[in-house]
C-alpha positions as CSV (number, residue, x, y, z in Angstrom):
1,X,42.0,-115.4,-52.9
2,X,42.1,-111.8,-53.1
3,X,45.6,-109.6,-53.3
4,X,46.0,-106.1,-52.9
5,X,48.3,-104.7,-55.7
6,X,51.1,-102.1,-54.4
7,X,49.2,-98.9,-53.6
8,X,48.5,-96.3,-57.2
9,X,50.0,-93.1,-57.3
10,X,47.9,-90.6,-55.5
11,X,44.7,-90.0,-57.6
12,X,44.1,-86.5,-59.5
13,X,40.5,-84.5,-58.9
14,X,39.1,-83.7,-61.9
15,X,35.8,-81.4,-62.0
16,X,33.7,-84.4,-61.2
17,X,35.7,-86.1,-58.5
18,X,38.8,-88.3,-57.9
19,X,39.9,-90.1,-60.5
20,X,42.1,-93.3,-60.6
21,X,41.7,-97.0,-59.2
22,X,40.9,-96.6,-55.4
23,X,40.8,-99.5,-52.5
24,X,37.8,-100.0,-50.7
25,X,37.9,-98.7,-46.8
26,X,38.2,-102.2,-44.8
27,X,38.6,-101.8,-41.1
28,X,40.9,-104.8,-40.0
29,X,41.4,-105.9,-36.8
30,X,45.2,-107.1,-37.1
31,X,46.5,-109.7,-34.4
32,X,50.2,-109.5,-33.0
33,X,52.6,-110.0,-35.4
34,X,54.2,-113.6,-35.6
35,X,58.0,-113.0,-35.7
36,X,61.2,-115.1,-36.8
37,X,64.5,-113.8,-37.5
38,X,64.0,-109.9,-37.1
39,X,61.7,-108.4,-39.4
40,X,60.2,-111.2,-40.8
41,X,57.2,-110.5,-39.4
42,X,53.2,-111.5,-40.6
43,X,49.9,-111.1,-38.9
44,X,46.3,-112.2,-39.3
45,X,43.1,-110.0,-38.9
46,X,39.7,-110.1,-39.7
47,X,37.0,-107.6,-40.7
48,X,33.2,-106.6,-39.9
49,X,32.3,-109.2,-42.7
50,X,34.1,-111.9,-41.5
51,X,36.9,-112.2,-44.2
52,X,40.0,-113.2,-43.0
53,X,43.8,-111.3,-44.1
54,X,47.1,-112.3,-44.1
55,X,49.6,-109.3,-43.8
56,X,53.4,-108.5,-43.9
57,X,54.1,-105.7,-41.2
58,X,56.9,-104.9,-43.8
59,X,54.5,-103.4,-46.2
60,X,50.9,-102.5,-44.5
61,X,48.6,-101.8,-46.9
62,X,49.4,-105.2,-48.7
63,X,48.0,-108.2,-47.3
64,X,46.0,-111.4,-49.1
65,X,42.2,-111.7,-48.3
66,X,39.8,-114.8,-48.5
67,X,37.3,-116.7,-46.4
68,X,38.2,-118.1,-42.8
69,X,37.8,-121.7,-44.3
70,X,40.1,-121.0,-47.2
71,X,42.7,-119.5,-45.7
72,X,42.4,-121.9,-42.1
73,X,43.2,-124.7,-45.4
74,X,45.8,-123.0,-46.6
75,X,47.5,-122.7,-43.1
76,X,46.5,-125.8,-42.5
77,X,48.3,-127.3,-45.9
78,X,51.4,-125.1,-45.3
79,X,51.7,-126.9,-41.9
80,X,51.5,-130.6,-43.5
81,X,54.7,-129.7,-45.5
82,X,52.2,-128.8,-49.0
83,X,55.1,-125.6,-49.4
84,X,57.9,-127.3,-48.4
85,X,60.0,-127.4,-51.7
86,X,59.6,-123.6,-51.5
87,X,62.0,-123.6,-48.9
């Protein structure tokens, strides 16, 4: 499963270019946001490639990334009670 860290500080040009970790350009197709109490909101998308995301619309550029499968049994798990004692 693939995070995205908090975004880096905007990235300095030096004489051969930008320098500093950069995120790949993914085009996501986001979902409607699934709501409950207020601003607790997430959404799902998918890319070109078919990897599926996972997304707070409280933060944007953040979301967790993996295959349709992995994350369909992680939904899936969360629903059987799997995360219950997080609650």
């Amino acid at each position: 499963m693939n995070v995205t860290p908090p975004a880096p500080p905007a990235a300095s040009t030096g004489p051969t270019g930008p320098t500093g970790p950069t995120a790949p350009a993914v085009d996501i197709a986001w979902g409607d946001a699934f709501c409950s109490e207020g601003a607790n909101c997430f959404r799902f998308g998918l890319d070109d490639a078919g990897r599926a995301y996972i997304g707070s619309t409280l933060a944007p550029g953040e979301y967790v990334s993996d295959s349709v499968e992995a994350l369909r049994a992680l939904i899936s798990a969360v629903k059987s009670g799997a995360a219950d004692h997080l609650l």
